[in-house]
C-alpha positions as a Python dict, from the first residue, in 0.01 Angstrom:
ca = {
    (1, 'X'): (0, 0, 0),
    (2, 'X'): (-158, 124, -335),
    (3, 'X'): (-394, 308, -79),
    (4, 'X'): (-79, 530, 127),
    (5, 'X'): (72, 561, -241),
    (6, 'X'): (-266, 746, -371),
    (7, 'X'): (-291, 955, -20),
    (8, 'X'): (47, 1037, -100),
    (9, 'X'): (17, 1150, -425),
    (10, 'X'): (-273, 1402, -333),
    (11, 'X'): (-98, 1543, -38),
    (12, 'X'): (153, 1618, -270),
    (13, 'X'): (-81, 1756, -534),
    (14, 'X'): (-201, 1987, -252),
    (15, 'X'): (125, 2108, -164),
    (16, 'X'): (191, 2200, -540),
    (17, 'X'): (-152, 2330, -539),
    (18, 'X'): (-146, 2561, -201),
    (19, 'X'): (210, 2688, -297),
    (20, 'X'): (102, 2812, -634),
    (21, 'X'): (-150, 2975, -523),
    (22, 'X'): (46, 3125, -252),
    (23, 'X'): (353, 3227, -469),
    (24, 'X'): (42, 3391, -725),
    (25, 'X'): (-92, 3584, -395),
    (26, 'X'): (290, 3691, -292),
    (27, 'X'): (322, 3794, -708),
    (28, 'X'): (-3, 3957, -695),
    (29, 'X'): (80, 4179, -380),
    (30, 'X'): (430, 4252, -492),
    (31, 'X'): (278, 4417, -800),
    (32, 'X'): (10, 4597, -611),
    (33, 'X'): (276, 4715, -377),
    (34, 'X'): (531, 4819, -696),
    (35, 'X'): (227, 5005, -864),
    (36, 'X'): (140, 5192, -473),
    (37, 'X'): (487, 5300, -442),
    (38, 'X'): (547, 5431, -814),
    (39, 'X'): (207, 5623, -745),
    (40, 'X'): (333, 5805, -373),
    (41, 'X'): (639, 5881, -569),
    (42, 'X'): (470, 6035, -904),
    (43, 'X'): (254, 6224, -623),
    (44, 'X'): (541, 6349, -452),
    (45, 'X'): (717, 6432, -764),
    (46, 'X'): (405, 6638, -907),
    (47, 'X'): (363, 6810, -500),
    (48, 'X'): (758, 6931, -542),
    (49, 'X'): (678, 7097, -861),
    (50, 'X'): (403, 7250, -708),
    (51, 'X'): (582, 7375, -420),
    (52, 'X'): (846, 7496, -678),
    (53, 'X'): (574, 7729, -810),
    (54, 'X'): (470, 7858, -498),
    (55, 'X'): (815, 8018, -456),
    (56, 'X'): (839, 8113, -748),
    (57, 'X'): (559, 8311, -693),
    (58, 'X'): (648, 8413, -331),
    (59, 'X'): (1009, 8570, -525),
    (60, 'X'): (802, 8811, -754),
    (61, 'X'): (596, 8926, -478),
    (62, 'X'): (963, 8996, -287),
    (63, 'X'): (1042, 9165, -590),
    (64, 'X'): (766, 9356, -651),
    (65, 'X'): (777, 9532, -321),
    (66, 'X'): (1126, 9641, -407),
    (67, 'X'): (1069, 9792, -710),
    (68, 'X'): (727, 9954, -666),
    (69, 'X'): (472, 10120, -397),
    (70, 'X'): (133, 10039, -588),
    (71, 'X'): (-13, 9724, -743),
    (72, 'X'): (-124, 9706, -1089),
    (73, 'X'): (-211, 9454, -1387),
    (74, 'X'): (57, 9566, -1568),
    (75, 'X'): (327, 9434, -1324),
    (76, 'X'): (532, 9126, -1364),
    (77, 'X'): (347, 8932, -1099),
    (78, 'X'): (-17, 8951, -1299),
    (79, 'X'): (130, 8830, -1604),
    (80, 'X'): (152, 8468, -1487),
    (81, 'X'): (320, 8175, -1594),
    (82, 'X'): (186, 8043, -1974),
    (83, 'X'): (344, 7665, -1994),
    (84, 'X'): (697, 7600, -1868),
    (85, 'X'): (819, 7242, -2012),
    (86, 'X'): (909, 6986, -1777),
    (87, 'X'): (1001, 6584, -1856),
    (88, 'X'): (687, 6425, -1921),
    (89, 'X'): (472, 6725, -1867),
    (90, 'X'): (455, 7102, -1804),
    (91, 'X'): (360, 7357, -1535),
    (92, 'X'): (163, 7723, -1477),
    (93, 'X'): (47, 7902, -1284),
    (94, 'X'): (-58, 8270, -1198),
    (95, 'X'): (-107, 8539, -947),
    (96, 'X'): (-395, 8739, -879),
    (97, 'X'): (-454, 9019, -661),
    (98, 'X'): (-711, 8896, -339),
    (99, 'X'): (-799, 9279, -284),
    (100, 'X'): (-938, 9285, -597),
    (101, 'X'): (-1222, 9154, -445),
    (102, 'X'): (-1471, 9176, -189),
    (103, 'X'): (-1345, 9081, 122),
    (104, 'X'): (-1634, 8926, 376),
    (105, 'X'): (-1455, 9018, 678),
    (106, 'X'): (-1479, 9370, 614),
    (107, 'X'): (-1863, 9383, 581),
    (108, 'X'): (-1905, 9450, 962),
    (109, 'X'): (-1678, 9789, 941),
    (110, 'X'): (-1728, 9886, 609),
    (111, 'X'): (-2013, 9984, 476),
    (112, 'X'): (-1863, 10043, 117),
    (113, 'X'): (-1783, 9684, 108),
    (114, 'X'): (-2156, 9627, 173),
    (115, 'X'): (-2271, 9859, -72),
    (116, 'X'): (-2031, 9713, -323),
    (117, 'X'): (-2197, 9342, -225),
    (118, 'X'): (-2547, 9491, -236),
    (119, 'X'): (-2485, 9589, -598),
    (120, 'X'): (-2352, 9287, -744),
    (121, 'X'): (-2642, 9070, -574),
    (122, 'X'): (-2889, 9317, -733),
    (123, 'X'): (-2685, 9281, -1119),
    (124, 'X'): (-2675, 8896, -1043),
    (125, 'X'): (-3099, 8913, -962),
    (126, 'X'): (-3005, 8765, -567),
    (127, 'X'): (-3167, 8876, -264),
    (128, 'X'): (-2947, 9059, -20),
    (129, 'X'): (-3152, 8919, 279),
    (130, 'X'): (-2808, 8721, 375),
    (131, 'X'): (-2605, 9000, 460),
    (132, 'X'): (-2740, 9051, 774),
    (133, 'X'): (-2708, 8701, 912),
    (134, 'X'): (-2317, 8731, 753),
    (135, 'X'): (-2220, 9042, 965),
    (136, 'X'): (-2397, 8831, 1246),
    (137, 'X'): (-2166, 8583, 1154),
    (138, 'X'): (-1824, 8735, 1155),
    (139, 'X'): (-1889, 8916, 1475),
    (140, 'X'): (-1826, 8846, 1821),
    (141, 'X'): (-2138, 8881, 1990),
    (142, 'X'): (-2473, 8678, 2007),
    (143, 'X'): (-2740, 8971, 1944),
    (144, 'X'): (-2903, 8888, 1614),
    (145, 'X'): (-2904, 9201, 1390),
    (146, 'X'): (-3315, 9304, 1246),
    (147, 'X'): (-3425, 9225, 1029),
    (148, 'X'): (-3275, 8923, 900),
    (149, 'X'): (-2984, 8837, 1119),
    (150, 'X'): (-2922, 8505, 1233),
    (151, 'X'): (-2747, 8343, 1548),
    (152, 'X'): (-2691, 8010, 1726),
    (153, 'X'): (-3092, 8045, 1837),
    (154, 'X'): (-3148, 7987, 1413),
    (155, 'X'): (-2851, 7776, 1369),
    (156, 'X'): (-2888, 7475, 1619),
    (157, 'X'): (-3291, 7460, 1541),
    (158, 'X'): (-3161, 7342, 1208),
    (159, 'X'): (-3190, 6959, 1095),
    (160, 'X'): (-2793, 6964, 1145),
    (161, 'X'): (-2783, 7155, 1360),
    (162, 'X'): (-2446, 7383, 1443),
    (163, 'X'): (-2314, 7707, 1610),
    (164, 'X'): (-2257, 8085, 1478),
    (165, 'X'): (-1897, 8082, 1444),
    (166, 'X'): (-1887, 8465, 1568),
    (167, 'X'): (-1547, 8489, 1422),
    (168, 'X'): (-1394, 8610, 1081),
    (169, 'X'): (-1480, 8339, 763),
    (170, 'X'): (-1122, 8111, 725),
    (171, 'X'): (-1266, 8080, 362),
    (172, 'X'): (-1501, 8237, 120),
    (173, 'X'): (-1657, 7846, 138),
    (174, 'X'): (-1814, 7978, 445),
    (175, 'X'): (-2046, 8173, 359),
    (176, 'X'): (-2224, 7836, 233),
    (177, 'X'): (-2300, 7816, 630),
    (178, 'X'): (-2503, 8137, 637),
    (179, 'X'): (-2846, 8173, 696),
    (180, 'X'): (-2989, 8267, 342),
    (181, 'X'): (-2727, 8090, 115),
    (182, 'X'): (-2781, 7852, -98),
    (183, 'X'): (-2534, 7645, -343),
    (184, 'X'): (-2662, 7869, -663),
    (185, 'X'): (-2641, 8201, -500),
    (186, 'X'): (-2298, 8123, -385),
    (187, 'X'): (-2184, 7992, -722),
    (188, 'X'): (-2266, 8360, -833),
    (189, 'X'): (-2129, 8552, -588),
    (190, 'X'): (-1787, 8363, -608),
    (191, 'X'): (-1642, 8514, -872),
    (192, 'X'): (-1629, 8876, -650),
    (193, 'X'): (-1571, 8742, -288),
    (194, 'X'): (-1299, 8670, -40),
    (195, 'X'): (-1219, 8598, 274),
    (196, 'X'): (-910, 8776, 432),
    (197, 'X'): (-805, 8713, 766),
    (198, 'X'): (-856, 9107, 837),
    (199, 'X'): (-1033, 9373, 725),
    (200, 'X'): (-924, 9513, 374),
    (201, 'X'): (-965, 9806, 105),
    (202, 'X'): (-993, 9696, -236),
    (203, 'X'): (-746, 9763, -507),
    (204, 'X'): (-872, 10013, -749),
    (205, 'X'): (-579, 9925, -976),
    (206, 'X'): (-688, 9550, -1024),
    (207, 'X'): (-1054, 9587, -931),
    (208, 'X'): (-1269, 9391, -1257),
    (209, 'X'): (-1529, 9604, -1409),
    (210, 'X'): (-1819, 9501, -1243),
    (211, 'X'): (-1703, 9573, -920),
    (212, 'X'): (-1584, 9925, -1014),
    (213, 'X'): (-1961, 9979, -1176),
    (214, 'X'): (-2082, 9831, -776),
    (215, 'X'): (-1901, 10096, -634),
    (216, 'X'): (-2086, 10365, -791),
    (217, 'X'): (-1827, 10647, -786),
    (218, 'X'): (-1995, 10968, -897),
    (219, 'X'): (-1814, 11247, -1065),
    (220, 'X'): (-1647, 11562, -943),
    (221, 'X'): (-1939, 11781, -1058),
    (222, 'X'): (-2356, 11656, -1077),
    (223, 'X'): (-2462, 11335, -960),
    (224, 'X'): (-2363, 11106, -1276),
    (225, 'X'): (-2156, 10801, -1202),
    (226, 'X'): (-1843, 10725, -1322),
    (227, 'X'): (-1776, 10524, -1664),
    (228, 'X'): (-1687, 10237, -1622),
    (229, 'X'): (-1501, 10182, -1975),
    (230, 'X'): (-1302, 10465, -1945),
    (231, 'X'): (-1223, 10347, -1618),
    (232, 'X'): (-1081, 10041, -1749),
    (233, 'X'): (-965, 10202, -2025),
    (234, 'X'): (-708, 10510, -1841),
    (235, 'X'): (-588, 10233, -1609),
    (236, 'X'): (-452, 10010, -1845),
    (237, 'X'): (-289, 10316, -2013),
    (238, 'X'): (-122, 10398, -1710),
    (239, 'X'): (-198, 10283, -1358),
    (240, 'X'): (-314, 10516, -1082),
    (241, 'X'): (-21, 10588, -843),
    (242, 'X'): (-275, 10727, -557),
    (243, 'X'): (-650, 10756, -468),
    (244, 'X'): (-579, 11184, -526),
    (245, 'X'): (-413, 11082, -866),
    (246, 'X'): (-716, 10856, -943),
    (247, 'X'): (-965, 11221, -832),
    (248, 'X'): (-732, 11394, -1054),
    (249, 'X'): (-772, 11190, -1344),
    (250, 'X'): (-1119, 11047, -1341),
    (251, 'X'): (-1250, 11372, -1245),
    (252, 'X'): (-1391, 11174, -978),
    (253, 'X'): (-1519, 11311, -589),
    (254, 'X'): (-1447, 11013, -326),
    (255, 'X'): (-1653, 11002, -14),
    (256, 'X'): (-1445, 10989, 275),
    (257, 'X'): (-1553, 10653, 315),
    (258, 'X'): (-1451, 10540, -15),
    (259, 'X'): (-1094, 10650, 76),
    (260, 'X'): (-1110, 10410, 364),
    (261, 'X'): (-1219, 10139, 161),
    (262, 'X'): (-1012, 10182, -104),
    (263, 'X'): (-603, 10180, -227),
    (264, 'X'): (-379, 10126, -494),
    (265, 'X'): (-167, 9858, -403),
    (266, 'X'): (-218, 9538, -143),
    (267, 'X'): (-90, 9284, 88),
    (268, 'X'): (-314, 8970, 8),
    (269, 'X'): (-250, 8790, -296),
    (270, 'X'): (-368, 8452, -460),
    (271, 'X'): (-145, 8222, -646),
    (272, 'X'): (-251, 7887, -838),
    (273, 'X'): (-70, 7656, -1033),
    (274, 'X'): (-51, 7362, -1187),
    (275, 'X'): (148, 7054, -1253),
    (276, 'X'): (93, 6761, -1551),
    (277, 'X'): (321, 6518, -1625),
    (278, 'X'): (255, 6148, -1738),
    (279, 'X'): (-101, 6200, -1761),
    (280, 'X'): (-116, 6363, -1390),
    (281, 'X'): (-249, 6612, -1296),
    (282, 'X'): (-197, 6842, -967),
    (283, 'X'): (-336, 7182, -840),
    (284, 'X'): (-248, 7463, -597),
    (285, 'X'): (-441, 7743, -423),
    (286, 'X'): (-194, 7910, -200),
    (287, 'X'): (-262, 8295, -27),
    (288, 'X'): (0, 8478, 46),
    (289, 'X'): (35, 8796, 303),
    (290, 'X'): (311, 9093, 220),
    (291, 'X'): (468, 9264, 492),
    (292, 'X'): (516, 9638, 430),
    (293, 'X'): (885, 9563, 398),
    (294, 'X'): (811, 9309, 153),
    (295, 'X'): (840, 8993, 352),
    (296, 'X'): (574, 8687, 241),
    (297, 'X'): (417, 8418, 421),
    (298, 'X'): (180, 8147, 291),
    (299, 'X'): (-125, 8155, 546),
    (300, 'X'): (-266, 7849, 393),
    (301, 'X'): (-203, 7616, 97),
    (302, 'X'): (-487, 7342, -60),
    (303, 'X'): (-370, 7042, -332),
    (304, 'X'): (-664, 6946, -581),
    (305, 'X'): (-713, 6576, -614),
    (306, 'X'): (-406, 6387, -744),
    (307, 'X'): (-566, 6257, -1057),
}
């Protein structure tokens, strides 16, 4: 009897023992499952504001193409977004002008572009050997260019081995796939690339001074290039309202194919924001496209890491 009593008293000591534990791992999950939720919702919270910018930014570029015909730095849309307050955080964000850049897609067509890219390898002490194997690239066809093109014959002998794409780059990121590239070189050339989903002129209104010193524009009269201070200088005084005003001014002689490759306004523009509230942090990269009446459209959108 004293036996079934002690049997007894463990089995119930087990029972106490395996619910405890039980209603611990049914605490413990509840908790985990309370702190998952308030996390989805802080990072749904933080994406809205986000998105908020992005409009934002799409309704200046609407209203910029009703007001003017030319892009400049002196416009509403450049002059971004400082800090706007928000519970538990704040928000900015800014515009910037993608033709102010190099576009890669435009290297097969235009040889200004090239040029352009040439130069600022040469100021940045980078071999141009690449550009080849880029146009070889972008374009459709499997011929390598000489001397230093590249196609799927170079590509697939690699030790991961993949194909030419033969297409336009979706993203400056890209051009870490070429033949010749390496992580440094393309740290350096990032700051003047981009990759538009067509081929573009560049903005001389927003270019940055070292890509209006690659461009090498010589003056009306002799062979001496253009300065690039006074450049800078007579733009932000007043912007130029066409390439003939930009002649007229600068005292400047375009080549024919500089007028191709250049403007003064643009349809490609590059807004980034960013959200913090309750030590959060979110980021945006979207790229926008303007229709000639002024219509925008995001072509594509990236989030930085929810941290």
């Amino acid at each position: 009897m004293a036996d079934q009593r002690g049997i007894a008293l463990l089995m119930a000591m087990l029972v106490v023992a395996i619910s405890a534990v039980t209603a611990s791992m049914l605490l413990s999950d509840q908790a985990f499952m309370q702190r998952r939720t308030g996390h989805q919702l802080e990072a749904q919270r933080l994406r809205a504001y986000a998105l908020g910018l992005e409009d934002y930014a799409r309704l200046f570029l609407q209203k910029d193409a009703r007001d003017s015909r030319t892009d400049h730095l002196g416009e509403d849309w450049a002059t971004g977004i400082p800090g706007l307050p928000i519970e538990g955080g704040m928000l900015s964000g800014q515009i910037t002008d993608a033709q102010s850049l190099i576009n890669l897609n435009s290297l097969p067509t235009d040889a200004v572009a090239e040029a352009a890219l040439r130069a600022i390898c040469l100021q940045e002490d980078l071999s141009c050997d690449f550009i080849d194997a880029l146009k070889d690239w972008i374009d459709a066809d499997s011929e390598p260019r000489f001397p230093d093109g590249a196609e799927d014959e170079y590509y697939t002998a690699l030790e991961s081995p993949y194909r030419s794409a033969n297409r336009p780059l979706a993203d400056r990121s890209e051009l870490r796939l070429v033949k010749g590239v390496d992580a440094e070189s393309y740290q350096k050339l990032k700051p003047y690339i981009i990759a538009l989903p067509e081929a573009t002129p560049m903005n001389i209104n927003t270019l940055p001074k070292a890509l209006f010193e690659a461009l090498r524009i010589k003056k009306r009269q002799g062979d001496e290039r253009l300065d690039a201070d006074r450049f800078i200088d007579e733009r932000d005084q007043d912007a130029f309202s066409s390439l003939e005003d930009f002649e007229r001014r600068m005292h400047a002689q375009l080549t024919q194919a500089q007028k191709n490759a250049l403007s003064v306004s643009s349809r490609y523009f590059l807004a980034s924001g960013e959200v913090l509230q309750n030590d959060r942090r979110l980021h945006l990269d979207a790229l926008f496209q303007r229709s000639a009446r002024g219509g925008t459209r995001v072509l594509w959108r990236s989030f930085g890491d929810f941290l």
